[in-house]
N, C-alpha and C positions, 0 to 999 in steps of 0.2 A: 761555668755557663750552663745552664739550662737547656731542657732537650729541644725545647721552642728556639730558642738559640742559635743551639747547635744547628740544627736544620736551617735558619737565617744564614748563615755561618756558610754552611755547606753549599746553599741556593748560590750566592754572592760567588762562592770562587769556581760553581760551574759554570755560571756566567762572564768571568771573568776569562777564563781558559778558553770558551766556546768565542771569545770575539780577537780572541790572538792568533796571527796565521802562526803557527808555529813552522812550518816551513821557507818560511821566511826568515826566520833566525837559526836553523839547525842546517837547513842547506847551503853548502858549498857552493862555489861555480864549480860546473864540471858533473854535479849532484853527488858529491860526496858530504857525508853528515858527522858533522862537531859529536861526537858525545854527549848526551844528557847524561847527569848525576843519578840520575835513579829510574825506576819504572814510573809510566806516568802515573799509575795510582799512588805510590807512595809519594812523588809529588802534590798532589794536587789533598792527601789526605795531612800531610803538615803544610798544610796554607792553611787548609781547614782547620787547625788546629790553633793555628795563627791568631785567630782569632781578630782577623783586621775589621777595620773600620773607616769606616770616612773620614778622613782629618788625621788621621794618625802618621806618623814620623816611624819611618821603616829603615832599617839600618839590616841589609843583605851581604852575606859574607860568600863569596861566590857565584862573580857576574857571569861566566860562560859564554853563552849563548846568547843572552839579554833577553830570551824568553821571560822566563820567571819573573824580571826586573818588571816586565810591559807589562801582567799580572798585576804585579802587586801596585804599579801605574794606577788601571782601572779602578784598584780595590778601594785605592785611598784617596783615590776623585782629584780633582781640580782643588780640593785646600789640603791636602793631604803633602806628602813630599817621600821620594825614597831614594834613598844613599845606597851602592851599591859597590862593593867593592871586591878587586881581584887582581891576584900576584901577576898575572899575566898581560902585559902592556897592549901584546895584538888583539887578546881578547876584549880589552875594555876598550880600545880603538875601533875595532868593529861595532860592539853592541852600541859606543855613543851613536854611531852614526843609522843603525837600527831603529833605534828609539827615536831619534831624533825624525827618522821620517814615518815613524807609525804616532805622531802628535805626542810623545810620553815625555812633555817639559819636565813632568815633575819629577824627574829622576836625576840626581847627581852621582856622575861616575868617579871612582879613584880607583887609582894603580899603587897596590901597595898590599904589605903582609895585616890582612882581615882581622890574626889573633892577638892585634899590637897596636893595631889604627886607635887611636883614641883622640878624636876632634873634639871641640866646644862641642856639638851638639848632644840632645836630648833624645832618647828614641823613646815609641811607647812598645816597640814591637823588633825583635832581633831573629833574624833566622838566618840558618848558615848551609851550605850545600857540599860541606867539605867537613870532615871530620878530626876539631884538635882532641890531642892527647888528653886533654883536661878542659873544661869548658873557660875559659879565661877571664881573670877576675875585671879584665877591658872592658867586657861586654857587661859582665854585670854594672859597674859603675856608670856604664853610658845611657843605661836604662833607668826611666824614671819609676818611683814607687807606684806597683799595680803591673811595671810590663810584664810581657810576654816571652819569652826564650825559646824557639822552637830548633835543635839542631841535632844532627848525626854526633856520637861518642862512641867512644873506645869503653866498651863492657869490662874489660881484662888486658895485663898489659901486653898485647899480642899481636900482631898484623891480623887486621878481617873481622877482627869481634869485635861487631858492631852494634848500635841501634841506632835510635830514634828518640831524645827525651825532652818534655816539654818544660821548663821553668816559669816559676815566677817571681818575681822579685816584689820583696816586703818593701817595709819603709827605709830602711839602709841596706847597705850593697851588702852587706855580710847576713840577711836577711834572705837566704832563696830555700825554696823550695820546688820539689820536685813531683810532677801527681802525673805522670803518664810516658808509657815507653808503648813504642812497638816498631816492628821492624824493618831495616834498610840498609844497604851496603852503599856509599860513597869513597869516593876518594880522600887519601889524608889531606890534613891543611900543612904546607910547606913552606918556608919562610923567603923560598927563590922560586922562579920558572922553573918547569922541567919536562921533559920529551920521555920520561920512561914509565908511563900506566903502568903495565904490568908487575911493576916493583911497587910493594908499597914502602914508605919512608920512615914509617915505625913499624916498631917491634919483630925485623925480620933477623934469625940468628945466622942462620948459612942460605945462600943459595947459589946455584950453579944454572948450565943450561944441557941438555942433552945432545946424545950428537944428531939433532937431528933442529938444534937451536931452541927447543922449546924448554919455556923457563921455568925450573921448579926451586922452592924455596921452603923452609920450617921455622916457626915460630914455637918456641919453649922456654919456660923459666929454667926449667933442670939442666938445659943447653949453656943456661949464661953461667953455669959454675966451672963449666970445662975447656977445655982448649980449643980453639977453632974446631982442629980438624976432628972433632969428636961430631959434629953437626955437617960437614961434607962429608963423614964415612956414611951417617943417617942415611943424608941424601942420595949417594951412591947404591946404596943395598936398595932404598925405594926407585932407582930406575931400574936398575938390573932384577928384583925379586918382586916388585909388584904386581898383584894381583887386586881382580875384580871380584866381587860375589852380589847377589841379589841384593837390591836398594831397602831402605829403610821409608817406611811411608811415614809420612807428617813430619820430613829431615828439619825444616826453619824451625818448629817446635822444640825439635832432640835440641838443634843449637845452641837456642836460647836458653834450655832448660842448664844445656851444662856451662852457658855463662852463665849463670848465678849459681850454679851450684859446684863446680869444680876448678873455678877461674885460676886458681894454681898448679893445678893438674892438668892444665888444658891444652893441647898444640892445634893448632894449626900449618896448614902447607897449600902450596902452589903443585898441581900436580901435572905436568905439563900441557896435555891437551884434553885432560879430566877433567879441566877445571881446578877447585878446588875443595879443601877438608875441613872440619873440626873432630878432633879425637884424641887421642893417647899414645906416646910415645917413650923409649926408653932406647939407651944404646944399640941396642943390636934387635928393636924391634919397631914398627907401628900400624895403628889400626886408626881409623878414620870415616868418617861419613862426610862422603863428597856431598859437595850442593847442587847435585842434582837427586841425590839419596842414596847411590847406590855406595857400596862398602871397597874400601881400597885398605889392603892387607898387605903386610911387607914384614919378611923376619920371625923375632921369636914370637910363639905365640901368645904368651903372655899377655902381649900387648892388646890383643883380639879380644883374650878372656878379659882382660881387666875393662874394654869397650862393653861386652857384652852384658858384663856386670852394670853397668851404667846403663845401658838400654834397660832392663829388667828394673832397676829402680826405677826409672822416669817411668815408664808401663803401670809400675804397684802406683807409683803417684797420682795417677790419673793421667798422663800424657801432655803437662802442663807447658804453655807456650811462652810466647812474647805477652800474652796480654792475661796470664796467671802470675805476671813476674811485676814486682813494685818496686822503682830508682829510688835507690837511697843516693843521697851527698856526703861526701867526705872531703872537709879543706885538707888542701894540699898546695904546698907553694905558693905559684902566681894564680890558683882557681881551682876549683872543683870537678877532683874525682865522681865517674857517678859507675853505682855498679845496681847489678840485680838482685834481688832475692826473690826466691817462691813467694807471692802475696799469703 
């Protein structure tokens, strides 16, 4: 697209968000509020991305709220049509009834697992609000030659490493390409309901809760060569010997930098009321940069020095981010691995 475009592009879906009550779809009775998938900028910059149109055929992987749904309603007007789908029976019972009184005919809902739905129809346009393990060879095949793929992935195979990457699809479904990433943390895609946020549904190796109920968990490949309880001692030494020290400035950046560049070496963790990490881990030690920057320490130190090394490269490199990083594809089973590299 063009930066004239883009800017058309961009007008359209602030227009679009500016005529939706969105309080009308996130509140509760009572005024308790549904969850949204992301922050509203990173919503409202993969619509933009989206690259919608009037008349276009929208296939949404994660109805919710039916916010987003009533969106992309506007975008694609009165001849346009959008399919919206989600595992959750009370949520897409809700939003029909949403849509149906905010005038959004053109919207058709299904209850059902998003990375497996494969109807007759055509899309020209796929965006998802939930993040599969691999981007699913469904969605490719349901899109017609030229569409669009906007969805959350799995950087590394790891609970939390995440992004954002845009597809597009050639003239055959084995035909995609990849030309844009940047960043956003969503929920996994799940192939049942489920009531446990806090857990995600891939790539976690051990987790426990403290005694204080709060949930901490570690994701590591060097985890899956050992015995359970080799990943509950981790966890153990990080509640009883953890420690804080001064944050790291530009932390989404560091993340992104060592999902492309250490995705083997990479752990992540749940840290119970810190939020959560990306960093380095080994038996009887780990180092970590929580998401909100600051450094969580636990154990040998090792683990710390081997972080610190990592900060000092991303530094000599320039400090490179989410949008220094270029998705590469790699087939894999039923669809496409997408990982980072330094552009």
């Amino acid at each position: 697209m063009t930066q004239a475009g883009d800017a058309l592009a961009g007008e359209a879906v602030r227009r679009a968000l500016a005529s939706v009550d969105g309080s009308a779809y996130t509140l509760l009775p009572g005024g308790a509020r549904l969850p949204q998938p992301a922050d509203p900028a990173v919503v409202a910059a993969m619509l933009q991305h989206l690259e919608v149109e009037p008349g276009h055929r929208v296939l949404e992987i994660g109805t919710g709220s039916g916010f987003s749904a009533a969106v992309l309603s506007r975008l694609v007007g009165p001849g346009g049509r959008v399919t919206t789908v989600d595992i959750e029976p009370r949520l897409t019972g809700r939003a029909a009834r949403l849509l149906e009184g905010d005038g959004c005919h053109n919207v058709r809902l299904v209850t059902g697992d998003g990375t497996r739905w494969a109807p007759e129809a055509r899309y020209d346009r796929v965006i998802a609000w939930v993040a599969p393990v691999r981007v699913p060879d469904v969605w490719v095949r349901q899109a017609v030659p030229g569409a669009v793929i906007v969805s959350p992935v799995h950087l590394a195979p790891l609970a939390r490493a995440m992004g954002v990457v845009r597809l597009r699809r050639g003239p055959t479904a084995v035909q995609l390409t990849a030309d844009l990433l940047m960043p956003g943390g969503f929920a996994e895609a799940r192939p049942e309901p489920h009531d446990q946020w806090p857990v995600p549904s891939y790539g976690v190796d051990a987790l426990t809760r403290d005694a204080a109920g709060r949930m901490w968990w570690v994701a590591a490949e060097w985890l899956r060569a050992h015995e359970p309880f080799v990943g509950m001692r981790l966890l153990e030494l990080m509640i009883t010997d953890g420690r804080g020290e001064p944050g790291l400035p530009g932390v989404v950046d560091f993340h992104a930098y060592l999902m492309a560049t250490r995705p083997d070496g990479l752990t992540t963790a749940a840290l119970g009321d810190q939020g959560w990490g990306v960093g380095c881990s080994q038996p009887d030690g780990v180092a970590l940069v929580g998401s909100a920057g600051h450094l969580f320490l636990a154990g040998d130190p090792a683990a710390t020095e081997r972080l610190y090394a990592w900060v000092r490269d991303w530094r000599e490199r320039g400090r490179p981010g989410m949008a220094g990083l270029a998705p590469e594809l790699h087939r894999r089973g039923s669809g496409w691995d997408v990982r980072a590299v330094v552009a």
